[in-house]
N, CA, C and O atoms as a GROMACS GRO file, in nm:
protein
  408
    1UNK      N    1   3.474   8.744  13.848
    1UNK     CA    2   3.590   8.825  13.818
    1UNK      C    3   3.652   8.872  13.949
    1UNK      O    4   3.594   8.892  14.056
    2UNK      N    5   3.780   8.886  13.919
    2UNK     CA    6   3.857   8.946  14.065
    2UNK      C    7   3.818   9.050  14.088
    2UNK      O    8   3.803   9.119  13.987
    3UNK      N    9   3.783   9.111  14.208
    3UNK     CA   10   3.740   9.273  14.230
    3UNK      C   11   3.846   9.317  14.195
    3UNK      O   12   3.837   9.385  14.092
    4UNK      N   13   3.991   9.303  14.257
    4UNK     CA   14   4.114   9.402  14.175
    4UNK      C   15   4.094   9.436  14.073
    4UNK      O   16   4.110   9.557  14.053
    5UNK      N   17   4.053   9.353  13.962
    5UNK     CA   18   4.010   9.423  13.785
    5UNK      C   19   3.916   9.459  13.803
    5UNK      O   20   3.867   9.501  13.698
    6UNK      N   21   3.834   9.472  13.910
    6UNK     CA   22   3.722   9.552  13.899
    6UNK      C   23   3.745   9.686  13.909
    6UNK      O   24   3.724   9.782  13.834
    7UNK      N   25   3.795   9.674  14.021
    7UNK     CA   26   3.848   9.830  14.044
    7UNK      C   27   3.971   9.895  13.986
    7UNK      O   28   3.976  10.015  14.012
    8UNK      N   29   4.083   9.844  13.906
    8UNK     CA   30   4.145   9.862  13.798
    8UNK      C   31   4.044   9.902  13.669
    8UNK      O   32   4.080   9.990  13.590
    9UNK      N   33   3.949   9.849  13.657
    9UNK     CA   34   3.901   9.891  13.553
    9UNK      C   35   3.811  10.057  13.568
    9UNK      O   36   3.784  10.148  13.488
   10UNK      N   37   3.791  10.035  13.702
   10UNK     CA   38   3.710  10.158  13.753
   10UNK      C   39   3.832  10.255  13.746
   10UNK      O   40   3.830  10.367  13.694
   11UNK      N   41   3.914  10.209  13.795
   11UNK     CA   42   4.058  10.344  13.777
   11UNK      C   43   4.100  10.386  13.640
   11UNK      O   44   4.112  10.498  13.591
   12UNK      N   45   4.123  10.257  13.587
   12UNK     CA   46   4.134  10.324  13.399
   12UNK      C   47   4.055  10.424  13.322
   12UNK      O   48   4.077  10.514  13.241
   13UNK      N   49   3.913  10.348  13.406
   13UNK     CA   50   3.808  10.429  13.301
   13UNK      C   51   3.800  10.619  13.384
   13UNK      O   52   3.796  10.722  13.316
   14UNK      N   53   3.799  10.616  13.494
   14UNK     CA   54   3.836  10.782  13.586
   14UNK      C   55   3.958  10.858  13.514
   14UNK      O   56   3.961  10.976  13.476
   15UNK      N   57   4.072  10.742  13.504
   15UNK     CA   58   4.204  10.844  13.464
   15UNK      C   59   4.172  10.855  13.250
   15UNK      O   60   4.240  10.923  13.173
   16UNK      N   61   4.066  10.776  13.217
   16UNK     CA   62   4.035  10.830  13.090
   16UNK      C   63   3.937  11.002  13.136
   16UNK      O   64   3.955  11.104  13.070
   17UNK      N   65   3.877  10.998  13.212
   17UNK     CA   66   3.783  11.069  13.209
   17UNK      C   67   3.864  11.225  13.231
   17UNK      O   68   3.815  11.329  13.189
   18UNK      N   69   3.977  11.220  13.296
   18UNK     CA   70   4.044  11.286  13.368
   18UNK      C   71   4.115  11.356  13.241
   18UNK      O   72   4.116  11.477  13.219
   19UNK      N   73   4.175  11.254  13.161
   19UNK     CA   74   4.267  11.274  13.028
   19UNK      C   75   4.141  11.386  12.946
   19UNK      O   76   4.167  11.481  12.872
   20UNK      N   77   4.035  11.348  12.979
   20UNK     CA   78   3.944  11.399  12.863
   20UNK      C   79   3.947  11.545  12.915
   20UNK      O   80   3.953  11.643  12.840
   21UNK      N   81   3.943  11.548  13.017
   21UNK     CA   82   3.897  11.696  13.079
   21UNK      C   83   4.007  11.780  13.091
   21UNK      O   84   3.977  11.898  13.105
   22UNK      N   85   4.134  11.751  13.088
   22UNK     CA   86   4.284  11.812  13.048
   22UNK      C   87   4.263  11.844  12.896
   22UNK      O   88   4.328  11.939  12.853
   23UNK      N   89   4.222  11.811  12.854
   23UNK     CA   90   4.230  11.798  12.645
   23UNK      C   91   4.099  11.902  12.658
   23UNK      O   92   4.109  11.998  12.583
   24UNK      N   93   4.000  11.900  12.727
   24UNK     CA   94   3.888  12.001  12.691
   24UNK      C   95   3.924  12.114  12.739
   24UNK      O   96   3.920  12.214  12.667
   25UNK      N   97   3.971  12.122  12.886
   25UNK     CA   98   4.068  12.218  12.909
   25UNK      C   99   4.120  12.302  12.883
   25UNK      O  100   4.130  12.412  12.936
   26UNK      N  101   4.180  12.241  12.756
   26UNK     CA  102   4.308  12.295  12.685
   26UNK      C  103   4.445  12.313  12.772
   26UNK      O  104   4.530  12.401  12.757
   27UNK      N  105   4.443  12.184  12.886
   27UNK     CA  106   4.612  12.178  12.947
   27UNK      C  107   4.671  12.103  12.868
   27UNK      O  108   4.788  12.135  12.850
   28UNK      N  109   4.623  11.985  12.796
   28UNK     CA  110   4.724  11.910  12.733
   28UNK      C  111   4.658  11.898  12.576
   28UNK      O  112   4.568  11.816  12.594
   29UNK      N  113   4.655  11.924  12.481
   29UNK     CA  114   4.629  11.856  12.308
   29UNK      C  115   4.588  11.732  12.336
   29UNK      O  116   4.616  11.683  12.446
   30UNK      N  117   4.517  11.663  12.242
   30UNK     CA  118   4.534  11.542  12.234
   30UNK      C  119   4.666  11.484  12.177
   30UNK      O  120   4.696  11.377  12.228
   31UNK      N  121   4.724  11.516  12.113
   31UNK     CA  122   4.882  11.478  12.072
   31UNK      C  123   4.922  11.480  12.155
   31UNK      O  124   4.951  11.371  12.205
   32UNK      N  125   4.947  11.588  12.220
   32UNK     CA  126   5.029  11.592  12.385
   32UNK      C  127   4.983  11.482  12.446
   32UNK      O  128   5.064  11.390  12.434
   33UNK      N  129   4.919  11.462  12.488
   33UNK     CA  130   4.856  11.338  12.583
   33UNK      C  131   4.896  11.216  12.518
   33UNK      O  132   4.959  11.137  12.589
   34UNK      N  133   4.874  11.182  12.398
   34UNK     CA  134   4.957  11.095  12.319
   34UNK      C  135   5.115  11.051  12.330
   34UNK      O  136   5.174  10.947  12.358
   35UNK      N  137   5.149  11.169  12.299
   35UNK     CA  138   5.292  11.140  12.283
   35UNK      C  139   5.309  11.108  12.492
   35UNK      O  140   5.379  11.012  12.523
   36UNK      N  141   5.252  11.182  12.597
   36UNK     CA  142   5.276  11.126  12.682
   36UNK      C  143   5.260  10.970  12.717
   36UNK      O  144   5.348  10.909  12.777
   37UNK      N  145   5.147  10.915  12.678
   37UNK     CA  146   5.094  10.807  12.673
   37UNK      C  147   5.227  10.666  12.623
   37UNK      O  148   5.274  10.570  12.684
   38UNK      N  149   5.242  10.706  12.523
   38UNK     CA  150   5.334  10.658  12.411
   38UNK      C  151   5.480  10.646  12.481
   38UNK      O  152   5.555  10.552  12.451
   39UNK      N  153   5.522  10.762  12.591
   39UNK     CA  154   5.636  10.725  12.598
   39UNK      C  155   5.605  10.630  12.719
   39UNK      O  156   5.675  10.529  12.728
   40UNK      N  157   5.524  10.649  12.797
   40UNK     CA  158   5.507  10.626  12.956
   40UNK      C  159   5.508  10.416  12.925
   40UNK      O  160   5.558  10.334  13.002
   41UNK      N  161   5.433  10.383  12.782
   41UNK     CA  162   5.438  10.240  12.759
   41UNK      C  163   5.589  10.190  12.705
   41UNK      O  164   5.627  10.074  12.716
   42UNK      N  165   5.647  10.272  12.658
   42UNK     CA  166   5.769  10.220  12.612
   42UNK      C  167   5.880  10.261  12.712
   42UNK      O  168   6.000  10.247  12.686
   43UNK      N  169   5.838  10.309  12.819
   43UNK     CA  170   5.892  10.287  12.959
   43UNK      C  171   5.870  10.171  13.049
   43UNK      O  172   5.952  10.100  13.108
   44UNK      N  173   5.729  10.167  13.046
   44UNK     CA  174   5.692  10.042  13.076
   44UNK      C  175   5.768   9.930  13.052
   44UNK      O  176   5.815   9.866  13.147
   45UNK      N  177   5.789   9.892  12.917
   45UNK     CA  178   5.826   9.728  12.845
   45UNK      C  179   5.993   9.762  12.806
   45UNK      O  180   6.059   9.674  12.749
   46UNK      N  181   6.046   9.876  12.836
   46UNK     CA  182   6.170   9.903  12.870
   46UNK      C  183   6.217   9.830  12.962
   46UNK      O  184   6.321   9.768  12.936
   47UNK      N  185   6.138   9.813  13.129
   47UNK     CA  186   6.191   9.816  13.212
   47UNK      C  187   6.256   9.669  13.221
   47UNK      O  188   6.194   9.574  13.173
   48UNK      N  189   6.364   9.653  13.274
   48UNK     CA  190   6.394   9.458  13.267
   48UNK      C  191   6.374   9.414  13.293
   48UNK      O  192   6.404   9.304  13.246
   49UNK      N  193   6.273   9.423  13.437
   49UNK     CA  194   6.220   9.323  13.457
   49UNK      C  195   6.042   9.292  13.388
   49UNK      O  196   5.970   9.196  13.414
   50UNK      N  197   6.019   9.382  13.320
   50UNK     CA  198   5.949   9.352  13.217
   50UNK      C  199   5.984   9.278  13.109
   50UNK      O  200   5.922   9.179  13.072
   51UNK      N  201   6.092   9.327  13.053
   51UNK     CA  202   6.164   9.285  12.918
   51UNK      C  203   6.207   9.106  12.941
   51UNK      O  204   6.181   9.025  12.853
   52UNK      N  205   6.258   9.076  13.040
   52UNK     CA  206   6.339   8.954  13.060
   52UNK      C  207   6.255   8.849  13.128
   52UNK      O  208   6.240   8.731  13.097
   53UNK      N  209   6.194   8.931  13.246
   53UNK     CA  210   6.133   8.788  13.359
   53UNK      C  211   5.972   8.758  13.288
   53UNK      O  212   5.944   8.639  13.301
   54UNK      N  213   5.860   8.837  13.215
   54UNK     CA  214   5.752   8.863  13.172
   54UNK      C  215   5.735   8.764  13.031
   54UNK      O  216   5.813   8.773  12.937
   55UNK      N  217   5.628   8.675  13.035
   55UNK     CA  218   5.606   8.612  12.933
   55UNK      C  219   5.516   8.748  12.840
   55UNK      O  220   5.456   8.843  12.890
   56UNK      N  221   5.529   8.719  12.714
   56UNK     CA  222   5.464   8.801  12.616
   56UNK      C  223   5.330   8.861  12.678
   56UNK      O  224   5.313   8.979  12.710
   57UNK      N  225   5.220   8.738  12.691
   57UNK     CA  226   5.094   8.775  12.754
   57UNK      C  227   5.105   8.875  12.892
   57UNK      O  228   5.006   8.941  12.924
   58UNK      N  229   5.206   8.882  12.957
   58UNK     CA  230   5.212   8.919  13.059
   58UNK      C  231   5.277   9.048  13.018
   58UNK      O  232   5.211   9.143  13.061
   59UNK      N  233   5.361   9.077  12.964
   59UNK     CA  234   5.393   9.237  12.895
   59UNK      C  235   5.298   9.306  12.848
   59UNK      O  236   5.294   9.429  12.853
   60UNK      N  237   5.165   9.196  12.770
   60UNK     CA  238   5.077   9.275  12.758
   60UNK      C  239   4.955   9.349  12.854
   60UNK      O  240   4.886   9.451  12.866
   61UNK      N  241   4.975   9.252  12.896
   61UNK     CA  242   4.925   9.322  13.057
   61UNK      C  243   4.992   9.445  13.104
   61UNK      O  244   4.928   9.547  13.081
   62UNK      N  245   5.074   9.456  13.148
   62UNK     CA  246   5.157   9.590  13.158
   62UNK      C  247   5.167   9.647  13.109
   62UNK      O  248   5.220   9.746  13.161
   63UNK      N  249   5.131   9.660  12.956
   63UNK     CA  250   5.056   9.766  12.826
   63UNK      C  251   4.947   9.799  12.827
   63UNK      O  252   4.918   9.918  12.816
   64UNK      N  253   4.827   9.673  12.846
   64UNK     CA  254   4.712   9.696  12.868
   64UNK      C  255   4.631   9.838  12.915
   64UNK      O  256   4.562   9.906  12.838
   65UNK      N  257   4.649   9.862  13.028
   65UNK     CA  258   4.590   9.999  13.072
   65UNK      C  259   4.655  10.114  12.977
   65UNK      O  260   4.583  10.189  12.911
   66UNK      N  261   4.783  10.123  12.976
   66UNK     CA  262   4.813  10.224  12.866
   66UNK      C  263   4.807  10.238  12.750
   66UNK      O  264   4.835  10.346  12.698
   67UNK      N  265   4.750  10.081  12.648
   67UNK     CA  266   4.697  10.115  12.544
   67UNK      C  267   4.562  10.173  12.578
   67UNK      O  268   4.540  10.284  12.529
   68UNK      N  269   4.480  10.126  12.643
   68UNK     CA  270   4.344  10.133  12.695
   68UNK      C  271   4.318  10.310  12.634
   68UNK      O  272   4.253  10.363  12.544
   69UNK      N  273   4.417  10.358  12.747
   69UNK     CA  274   4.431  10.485  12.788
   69UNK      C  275   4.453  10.604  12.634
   69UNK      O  276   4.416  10.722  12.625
   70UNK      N  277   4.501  10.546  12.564
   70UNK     CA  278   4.538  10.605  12.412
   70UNK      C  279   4.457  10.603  12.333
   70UNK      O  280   4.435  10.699  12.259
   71UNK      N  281   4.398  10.505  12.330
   71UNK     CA  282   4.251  10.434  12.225
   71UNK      C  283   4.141  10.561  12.304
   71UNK      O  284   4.075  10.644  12.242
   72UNK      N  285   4.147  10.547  12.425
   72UNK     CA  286   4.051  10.671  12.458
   72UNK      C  287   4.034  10.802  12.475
   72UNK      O  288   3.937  10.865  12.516
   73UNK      N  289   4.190  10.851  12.421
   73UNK     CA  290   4.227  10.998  12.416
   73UNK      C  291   4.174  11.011  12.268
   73UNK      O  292   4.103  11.105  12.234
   74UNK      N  293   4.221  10.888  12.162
   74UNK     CA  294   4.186  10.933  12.043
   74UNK      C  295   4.099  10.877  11.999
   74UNK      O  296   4.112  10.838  11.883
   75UNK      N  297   3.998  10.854  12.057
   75UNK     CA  298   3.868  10.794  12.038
   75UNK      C  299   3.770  10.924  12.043
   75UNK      O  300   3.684  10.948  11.958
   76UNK      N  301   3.802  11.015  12.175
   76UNK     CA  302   3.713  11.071  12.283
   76UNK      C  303   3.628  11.172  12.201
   76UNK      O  304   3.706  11.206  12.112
   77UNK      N  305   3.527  11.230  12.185
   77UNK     CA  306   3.447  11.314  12.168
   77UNK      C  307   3.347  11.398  12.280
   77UNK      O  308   3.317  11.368  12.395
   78UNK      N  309   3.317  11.494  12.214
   78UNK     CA  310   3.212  11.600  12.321
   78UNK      C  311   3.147  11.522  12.379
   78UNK      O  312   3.144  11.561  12.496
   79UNK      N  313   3.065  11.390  12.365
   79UNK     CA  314   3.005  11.296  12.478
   79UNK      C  315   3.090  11.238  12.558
   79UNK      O  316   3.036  11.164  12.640
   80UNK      N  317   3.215  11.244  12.566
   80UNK     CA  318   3.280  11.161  12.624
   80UNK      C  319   3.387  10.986  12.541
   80UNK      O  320   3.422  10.951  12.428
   81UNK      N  321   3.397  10.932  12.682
   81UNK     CA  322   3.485  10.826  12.608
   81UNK      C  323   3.392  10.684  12.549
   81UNK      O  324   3.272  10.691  12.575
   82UNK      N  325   3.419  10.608  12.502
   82UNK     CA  326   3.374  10.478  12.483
   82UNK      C  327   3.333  10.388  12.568
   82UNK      O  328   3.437  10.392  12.635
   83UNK      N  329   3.272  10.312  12.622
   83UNK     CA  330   3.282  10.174  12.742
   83UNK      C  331   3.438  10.152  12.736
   83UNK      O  332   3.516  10.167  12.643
   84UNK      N  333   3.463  10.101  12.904
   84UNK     CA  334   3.530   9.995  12.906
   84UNK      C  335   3.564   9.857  12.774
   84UNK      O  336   3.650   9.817  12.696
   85UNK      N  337   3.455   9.835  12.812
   85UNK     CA  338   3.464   9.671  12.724
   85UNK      C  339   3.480   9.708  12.544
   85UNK      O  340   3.546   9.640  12.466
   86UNK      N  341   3.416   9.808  12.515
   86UNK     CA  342   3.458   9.857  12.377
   86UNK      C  343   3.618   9.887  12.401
   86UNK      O  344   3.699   9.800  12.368
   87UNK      N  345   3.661  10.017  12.460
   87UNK     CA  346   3.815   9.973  12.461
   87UNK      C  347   3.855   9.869  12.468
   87UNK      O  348   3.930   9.849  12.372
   88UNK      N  349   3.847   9.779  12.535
   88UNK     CA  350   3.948   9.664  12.584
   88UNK      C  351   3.918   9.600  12.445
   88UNK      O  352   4.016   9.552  12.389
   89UNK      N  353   3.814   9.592  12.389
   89UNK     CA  354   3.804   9.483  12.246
   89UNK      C  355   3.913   9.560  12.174
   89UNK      O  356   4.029   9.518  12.171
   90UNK      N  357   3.878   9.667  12.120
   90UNK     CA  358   3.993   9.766  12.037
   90UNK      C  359   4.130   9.735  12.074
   90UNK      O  360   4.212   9.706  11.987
   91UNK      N  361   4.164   9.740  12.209
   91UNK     CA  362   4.297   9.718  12.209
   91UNK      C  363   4.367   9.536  12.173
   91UNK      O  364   4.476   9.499  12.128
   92UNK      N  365   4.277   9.481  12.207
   92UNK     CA  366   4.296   9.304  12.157
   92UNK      C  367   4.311   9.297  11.998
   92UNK      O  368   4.364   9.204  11.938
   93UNK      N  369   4.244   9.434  11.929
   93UNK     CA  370   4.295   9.407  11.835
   93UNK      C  371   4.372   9.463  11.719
   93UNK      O  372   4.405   9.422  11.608
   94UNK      N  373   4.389   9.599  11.805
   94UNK     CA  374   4.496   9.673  11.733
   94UNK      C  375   4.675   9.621  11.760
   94UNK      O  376   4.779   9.641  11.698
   95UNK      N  377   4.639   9.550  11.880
   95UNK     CA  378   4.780   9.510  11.928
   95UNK      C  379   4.843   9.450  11.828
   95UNK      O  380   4.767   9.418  11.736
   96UNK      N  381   4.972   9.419  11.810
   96UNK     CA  382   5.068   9.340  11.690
   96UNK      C  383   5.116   9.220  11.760
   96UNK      O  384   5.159   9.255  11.869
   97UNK      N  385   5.126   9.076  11.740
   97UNK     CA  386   5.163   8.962  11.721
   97UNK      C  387   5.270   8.967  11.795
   97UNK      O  388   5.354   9.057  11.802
   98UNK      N  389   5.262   8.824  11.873
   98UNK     CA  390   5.420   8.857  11.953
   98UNK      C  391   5.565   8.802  11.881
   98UNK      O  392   5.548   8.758  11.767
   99UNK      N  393   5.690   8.800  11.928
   99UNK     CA  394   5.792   8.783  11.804
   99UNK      C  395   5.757   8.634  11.782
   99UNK      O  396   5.749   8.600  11.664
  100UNK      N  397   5.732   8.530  11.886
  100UNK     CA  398   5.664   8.388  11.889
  100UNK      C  399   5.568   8.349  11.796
  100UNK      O  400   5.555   8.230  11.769
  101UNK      N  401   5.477   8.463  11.725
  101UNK     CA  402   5.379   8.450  11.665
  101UNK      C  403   5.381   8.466  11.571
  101UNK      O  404   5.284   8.441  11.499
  102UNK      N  405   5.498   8.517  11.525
  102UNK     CA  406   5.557   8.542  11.366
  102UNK      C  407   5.507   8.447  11.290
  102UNK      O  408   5.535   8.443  11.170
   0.00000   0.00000   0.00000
């Protein structure tokens, strides 16, 4: 595996840990963190050169970490978050079909 996803994955799983400890906190709700989450991806696949130059698989990539990131706000419990690799399965399959796949 590429170390970059290695250490992408090491960063996802910190800024989950981070999300968790804002929500225990009590700086952000879990809704709050949500609805941040939520807009920050539909900023993402907003952008045009997402929208236009990006094959499907590749938009999802640029979703990827921020679904990641959602699945583990509303996953999270007093132990903490899920694995990595448990998220990443969850998000492969909560995702929706691309318009190609109709």
């Amino acid at each position: 595996m590429n170390t970059a996803n290695l250490q992408l994955e090491g960063l996802v799983m910190a800024m989950a840990g981070i999300n968790q400890a804002l929500v225990s906190k009590g700086v952000l709700s879990r809704a709050e963190l949500d609805k941040v989450l939520a807009i920050s991806e539909q900023t993402a696949l907003g952008d045009d050169r997402v929208a236009e130059d990006l094959s499907p698989s590749n938009r999802d990539a640029v979703a990827f970490p921020i679904r990641l990131l959602r699945l583990a706000n509303n996953m999270a419990d007093g132990g903490g978050v899920p694995s990595f690799g448990e998220l990443a399965r969850m998000v492969g399959e909560t995702k929706g079909p691309h318009n190609d796949q109709l």
